[in-house]
C-alpha positions as CSV (number, residue, x, y, z in Angstrom):
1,X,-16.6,-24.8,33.4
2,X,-20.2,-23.5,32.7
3,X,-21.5,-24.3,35.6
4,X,-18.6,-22.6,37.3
5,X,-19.1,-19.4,35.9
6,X,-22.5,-19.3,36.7
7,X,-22.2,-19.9,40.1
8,X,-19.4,-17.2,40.1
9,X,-21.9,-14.9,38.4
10,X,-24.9,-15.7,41.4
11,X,-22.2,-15.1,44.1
12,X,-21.2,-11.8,42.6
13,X,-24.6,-10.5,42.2
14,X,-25.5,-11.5,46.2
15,X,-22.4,-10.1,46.9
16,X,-22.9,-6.5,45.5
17,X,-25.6,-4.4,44.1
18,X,-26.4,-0.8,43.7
19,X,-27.8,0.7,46.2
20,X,-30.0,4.4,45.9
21,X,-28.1,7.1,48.4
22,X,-29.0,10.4,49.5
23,X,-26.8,12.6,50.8
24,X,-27.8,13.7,54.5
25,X,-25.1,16.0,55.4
26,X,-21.7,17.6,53.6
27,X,-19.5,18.7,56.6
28,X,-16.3,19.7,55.6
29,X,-13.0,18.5,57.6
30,X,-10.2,20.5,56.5
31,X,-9.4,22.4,53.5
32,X,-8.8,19.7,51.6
33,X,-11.4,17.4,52.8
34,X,-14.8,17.0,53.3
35,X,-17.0,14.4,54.6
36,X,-20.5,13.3,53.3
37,X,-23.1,11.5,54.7
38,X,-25.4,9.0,52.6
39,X,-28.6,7.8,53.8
40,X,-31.4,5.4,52.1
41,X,-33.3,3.3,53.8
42,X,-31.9,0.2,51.4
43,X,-28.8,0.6,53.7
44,X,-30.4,-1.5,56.1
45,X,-29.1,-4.1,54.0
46,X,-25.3,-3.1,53.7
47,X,-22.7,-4.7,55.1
48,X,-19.1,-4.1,56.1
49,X,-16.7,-6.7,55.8
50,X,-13.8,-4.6,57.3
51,X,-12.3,-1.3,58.7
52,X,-10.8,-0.7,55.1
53,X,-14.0,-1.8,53.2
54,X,-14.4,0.0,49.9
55,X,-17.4,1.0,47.7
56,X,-18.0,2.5,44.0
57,X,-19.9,5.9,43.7
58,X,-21.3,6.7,40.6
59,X,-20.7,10.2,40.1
60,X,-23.1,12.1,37.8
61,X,-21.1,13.1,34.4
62,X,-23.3,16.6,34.7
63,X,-25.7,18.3,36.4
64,X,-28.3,16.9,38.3
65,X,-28.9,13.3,39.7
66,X,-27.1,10.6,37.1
67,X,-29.4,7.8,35.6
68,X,-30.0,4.9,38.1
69,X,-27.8,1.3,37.8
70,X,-30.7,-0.4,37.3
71,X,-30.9,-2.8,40.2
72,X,-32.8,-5.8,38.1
73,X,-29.9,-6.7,35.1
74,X,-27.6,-9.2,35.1
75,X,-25.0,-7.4,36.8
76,X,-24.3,-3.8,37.3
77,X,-21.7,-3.6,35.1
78,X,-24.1,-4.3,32.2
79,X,-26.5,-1.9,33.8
80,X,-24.2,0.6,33.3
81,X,-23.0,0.1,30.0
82,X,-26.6,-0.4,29.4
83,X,-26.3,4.2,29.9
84,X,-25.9,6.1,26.9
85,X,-22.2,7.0,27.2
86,X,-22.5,10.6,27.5
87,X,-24.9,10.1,30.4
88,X,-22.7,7.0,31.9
89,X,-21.9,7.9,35.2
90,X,-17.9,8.4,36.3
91,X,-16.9,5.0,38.6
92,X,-14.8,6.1,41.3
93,X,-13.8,3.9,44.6
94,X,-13.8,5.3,48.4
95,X,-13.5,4.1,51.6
96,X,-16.0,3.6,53.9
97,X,-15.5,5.7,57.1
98,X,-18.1,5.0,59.3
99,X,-21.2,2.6,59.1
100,X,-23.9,2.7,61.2
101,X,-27.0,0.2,60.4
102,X,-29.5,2.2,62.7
103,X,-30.5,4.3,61.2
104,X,-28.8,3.5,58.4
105,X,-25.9,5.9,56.9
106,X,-22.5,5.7,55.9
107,X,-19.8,8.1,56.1
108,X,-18.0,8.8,53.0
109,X,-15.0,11.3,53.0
110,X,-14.0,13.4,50.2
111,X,-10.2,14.4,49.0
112,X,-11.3,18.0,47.5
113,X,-8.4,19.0,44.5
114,X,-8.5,22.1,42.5
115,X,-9.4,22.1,40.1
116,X,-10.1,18.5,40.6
117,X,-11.8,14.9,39.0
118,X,-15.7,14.9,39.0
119,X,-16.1,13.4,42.2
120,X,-14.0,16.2,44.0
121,X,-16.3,18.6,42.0
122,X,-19.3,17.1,42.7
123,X,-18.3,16.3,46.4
124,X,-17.5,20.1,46.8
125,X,-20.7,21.4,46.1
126,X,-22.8,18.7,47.2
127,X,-25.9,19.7,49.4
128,X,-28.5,17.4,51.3
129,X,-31.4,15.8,49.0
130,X,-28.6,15.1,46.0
131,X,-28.6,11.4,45.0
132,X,-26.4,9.0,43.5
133,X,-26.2,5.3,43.4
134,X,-23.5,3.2,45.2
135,X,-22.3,-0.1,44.8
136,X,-21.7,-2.0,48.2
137,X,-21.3,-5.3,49.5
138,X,-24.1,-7.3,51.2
139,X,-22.3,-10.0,52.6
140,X,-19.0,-9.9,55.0
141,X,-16.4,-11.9,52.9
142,X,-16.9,-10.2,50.5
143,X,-13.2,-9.3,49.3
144,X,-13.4,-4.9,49.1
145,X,-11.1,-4.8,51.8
146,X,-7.5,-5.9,52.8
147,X,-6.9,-5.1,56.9
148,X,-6.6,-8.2,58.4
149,X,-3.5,-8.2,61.1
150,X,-2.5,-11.6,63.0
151,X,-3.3,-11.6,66.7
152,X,0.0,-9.8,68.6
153,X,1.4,-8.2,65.7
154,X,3.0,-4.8,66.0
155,X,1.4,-2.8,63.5
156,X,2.6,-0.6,60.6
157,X,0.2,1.5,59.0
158,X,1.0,3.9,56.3
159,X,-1.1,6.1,54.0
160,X,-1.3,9.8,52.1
161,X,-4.4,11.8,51.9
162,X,-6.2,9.3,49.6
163,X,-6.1,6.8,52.0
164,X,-7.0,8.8,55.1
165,X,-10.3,7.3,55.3
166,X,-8.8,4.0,55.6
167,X,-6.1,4.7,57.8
168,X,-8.8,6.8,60.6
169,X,-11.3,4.2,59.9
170,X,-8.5,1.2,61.1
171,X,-6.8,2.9,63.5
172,X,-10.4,3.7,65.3
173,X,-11.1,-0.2,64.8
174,X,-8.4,-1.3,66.8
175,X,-8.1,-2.4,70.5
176,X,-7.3,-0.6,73.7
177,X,-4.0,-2.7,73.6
178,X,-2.7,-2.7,70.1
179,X,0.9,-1.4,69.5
180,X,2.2,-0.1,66.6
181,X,3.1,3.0,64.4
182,X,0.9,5.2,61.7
183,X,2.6,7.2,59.3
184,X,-0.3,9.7,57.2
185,X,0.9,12.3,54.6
186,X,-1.7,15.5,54.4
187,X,-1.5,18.4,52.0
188,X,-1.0,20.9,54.8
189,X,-1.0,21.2,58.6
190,X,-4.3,22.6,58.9
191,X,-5.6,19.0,57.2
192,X,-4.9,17.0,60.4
193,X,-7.4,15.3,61.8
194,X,-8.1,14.1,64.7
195,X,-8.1,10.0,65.4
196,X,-9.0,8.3,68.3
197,X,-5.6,6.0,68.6
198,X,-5.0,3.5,71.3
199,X,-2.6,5.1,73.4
200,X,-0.1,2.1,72.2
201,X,-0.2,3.3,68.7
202,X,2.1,6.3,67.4
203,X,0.5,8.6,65.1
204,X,3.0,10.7,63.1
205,X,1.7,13.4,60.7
206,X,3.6,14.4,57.3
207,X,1.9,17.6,56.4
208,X,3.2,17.8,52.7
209,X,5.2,14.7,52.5
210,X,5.8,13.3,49.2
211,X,5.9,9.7,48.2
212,X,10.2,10.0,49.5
213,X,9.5,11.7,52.8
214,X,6.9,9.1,53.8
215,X,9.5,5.9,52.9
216,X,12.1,8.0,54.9
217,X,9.5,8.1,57.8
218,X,9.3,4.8,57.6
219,X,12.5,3.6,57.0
220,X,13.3,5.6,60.9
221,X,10.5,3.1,62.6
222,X,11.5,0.1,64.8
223,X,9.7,-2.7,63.6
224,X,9.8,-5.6,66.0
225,X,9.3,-8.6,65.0
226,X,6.5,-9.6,63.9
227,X,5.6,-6.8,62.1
228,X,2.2,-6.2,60.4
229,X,2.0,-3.5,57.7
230,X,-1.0,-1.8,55.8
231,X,0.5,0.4,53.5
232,X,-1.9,2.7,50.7
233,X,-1.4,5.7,48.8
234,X,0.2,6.4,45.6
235,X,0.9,3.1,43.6
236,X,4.9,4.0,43.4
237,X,5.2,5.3,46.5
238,X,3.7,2.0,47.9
239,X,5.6,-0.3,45.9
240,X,8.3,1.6,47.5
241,X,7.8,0.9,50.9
242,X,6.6,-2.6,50.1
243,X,10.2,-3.3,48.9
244,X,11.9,-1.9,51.9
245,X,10.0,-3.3,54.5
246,X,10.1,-7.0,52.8
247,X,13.8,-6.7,50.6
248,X,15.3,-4.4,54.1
249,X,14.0,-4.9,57.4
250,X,12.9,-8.6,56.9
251,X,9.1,-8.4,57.0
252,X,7.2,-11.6,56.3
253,X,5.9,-10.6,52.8
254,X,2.5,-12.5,53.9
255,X,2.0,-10.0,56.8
256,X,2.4,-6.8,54.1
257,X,-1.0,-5.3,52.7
258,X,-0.5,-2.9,50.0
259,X,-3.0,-1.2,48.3
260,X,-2.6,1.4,45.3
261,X,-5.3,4.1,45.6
262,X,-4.2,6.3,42.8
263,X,-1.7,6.6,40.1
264,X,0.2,9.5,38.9
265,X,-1.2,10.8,35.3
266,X,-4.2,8.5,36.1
267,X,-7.9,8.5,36.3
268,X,-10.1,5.0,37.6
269,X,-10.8,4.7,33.9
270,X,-7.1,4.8,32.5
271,X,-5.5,2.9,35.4
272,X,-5.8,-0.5,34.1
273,X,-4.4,1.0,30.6
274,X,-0.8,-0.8,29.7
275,X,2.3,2.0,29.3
276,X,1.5,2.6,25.6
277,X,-2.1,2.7,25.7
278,X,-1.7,5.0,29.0
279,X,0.4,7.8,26.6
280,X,-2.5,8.0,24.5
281,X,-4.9,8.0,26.5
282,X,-2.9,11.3,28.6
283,X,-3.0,13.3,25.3
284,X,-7.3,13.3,25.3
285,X,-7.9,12.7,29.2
286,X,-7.7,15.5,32.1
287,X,-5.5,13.8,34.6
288,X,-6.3,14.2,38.4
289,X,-4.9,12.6,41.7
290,X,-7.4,11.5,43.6
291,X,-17.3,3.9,63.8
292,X,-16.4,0.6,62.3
293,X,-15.9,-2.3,65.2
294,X,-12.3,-4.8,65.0
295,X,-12.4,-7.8,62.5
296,X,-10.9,-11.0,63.6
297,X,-8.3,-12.5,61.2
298,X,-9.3,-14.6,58.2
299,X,-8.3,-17.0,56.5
300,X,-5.5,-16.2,54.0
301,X,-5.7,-18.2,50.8
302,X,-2.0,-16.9,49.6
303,X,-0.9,-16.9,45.9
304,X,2.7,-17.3,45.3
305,X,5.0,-14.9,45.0
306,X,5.6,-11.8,42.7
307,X,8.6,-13.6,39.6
308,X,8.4,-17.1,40.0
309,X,7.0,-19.1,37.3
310,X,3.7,-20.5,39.0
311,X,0.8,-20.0,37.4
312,X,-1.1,-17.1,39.0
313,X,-4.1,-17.8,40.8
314,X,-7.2,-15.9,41.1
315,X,-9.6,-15.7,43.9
316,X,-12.6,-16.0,42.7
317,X,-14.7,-14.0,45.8
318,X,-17.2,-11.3,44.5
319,X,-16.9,-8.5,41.7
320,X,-14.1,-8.3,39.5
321,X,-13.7,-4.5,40.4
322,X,-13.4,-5.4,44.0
323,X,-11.9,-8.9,44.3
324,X,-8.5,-10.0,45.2
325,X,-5.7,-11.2,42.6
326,X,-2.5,-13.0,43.1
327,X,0.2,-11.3,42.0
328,X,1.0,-7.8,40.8
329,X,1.8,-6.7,37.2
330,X,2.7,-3.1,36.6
331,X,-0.1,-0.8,35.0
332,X,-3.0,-3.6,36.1
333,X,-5.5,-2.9,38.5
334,X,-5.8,-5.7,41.0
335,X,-6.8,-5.9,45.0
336,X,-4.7,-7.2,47.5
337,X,-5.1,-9.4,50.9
338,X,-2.4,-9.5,53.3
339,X,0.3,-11.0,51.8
340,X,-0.6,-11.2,48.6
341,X,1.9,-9.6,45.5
342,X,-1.4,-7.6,44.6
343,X,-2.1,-3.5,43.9
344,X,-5.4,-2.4,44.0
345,X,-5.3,0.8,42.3
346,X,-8.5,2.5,43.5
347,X,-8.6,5.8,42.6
348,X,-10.7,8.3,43.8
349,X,-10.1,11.8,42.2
């Protein structure tokens, strides 16, 4: 077992490490959006895994550039807890819109809320030269991301202003002939962007759609058969439409991908917290809502299902942040491949 977890512990440090960022550009999208773009020579060595990959920003707590996530401890985890607490940077996961390795910069965009988390605040005022660290993957299976549709499937791909990023990011992977329907809630009109869709893939806009309007969306779709669905957004809201589309229209629960990217009355730090701890914690924390090419199927190494009394079993691919976990319990955090009874709640304020 020893000699388990260490090898876990070297494949987790290849997988990810901090890497030094500096922001090139802060264009804004909408006027709830914005987009940033990071550059570092390091990024040479980043890699994407798929259109959906995500990453952790570590968001100065105040002022100026936040201490570094040292790149030579164990793991960055201790490196950070290693940072006096009330200079600990904020942890908050986003999606990787665009990647491009020469010269090497990422895309990053921004939800911008008012009054906003910290990383809407500091996204909103950020200006080129500003720094931060990120923690990214450097191999491809690395497990921070969840798209992965089988050859021929009609696609489903639903998301709300959180998971925009994703959503463009996919829908911009895909192939000249891929068919399917994309459902994306935005705060207002003037928040819709543009996406490059194949013309074989329906792109409906739900300017100020809650969490109901979006499953009624949905519930209008013909799916046929079979159906692949990406669904992200708020964690209800996605169980949701996981339950209709499996428990209703008779999709293959191994061909749904569900992803929670925030949580109502929830921060990153308070979204593992159980329902007790999380009542608490909402009396002494602010609350806040938060170019990639196609990826070819892989292997799915499927846990079983939500209720039944099989042990749960844990992938054991990179960073516990990141990774993938069988099986969903309510108020845990945990990632999710295709298929999979997982929520990854991912929140990005």
């Amino acid at each position: 077992m020893e000699a388990f977890i260490a090898a876990e512990r070297v494949q987790r440090a290849q997988a990810y490490r901090p890497f030094h960022v500096t922001v090139a550009a802060n264009r804004p999208l909408s006027p709830n959006a914005t987009r940033i773009t990071f550059a570092s020579a390091d990024l040479a060595h980043f890699v994407v895994g798929g259109p959906d990959q995500r990453v952790k920003l570590f968001v100065p707590r105040g002022p100026g550039p936040a201490p570094r996530i040292a790149p030579g401890a164990a793991t960055w985890r201790e490196a950070l807890e290693a940072i006096p607490e009330e200079l600990r940077p904020y942890q908050r996961t986003y999606t990787v819109r665009a990647h491009r390795p020469d010269p090497p910069t990422i895309d990053i965009d921004f939800a911008l809320h008012d009054p906003g988390g910290p990383a809407s605040r500091w996204a909103r005022n950020a200006g080129p030269g500003d720094e931060l660290d990120l923690l990214g993957p450097t191999i491809a299976r690395n497990g921070g991301y969840g798209f992965a549709p089988s050859l021929g499937s009609h696609l489903l791909l639903v998301g709300d202003q959180a998971a925009l990023p994703a959503v463009g990011a996919v829908i911009e992977s895909l192939p000249a002939d891929a068919r399917g329907h994309a459902f994306v809630s935005v705060p207002t009109a003037a928040d819709i962007q543009h996406l490059a869709a194949p013309r074989g893939v329906n792109l409906t806009w739900l300017p100020g759609a809650d969490s109901h309007r979006i499953l009624e969306a949905v519930q209008g779709a013909d799916l046929p058969s079979p159906t692949y669905a990406w669904l992200a957004g708020e964690a209800s809201g996605v169980r949701a439409l996981r339950r209709h589309l499996v428990g209703e229209r008779g999709v293959d629960r191994r061909s749904v991908a569900f992803q929670g990217y925030w949580r109502i009355g929830h921060t990153e730090e308070t979204a593992h917290d159980t329902p007790g701890r999380a009542r608490e914690a909402q009396a002494t924390r602010p609350t806040t809502t938060a170019g990639l090419r196609p990826v070819s199927r892989m292997p799915q190494d499927l846990g079983p299902s939500p209720g039944r009394s099989t042990p749960r079993r844990t992938d054991s691919r990179p960073d516990p942040e990141l990774r993938y976990h069988k099986g969903f319990r309510g108020g845990r955090a945990a990632a999710t491949r295709a298929g999979d009874g997982g929520l990854d709640l991912a929140l990005s304020p």
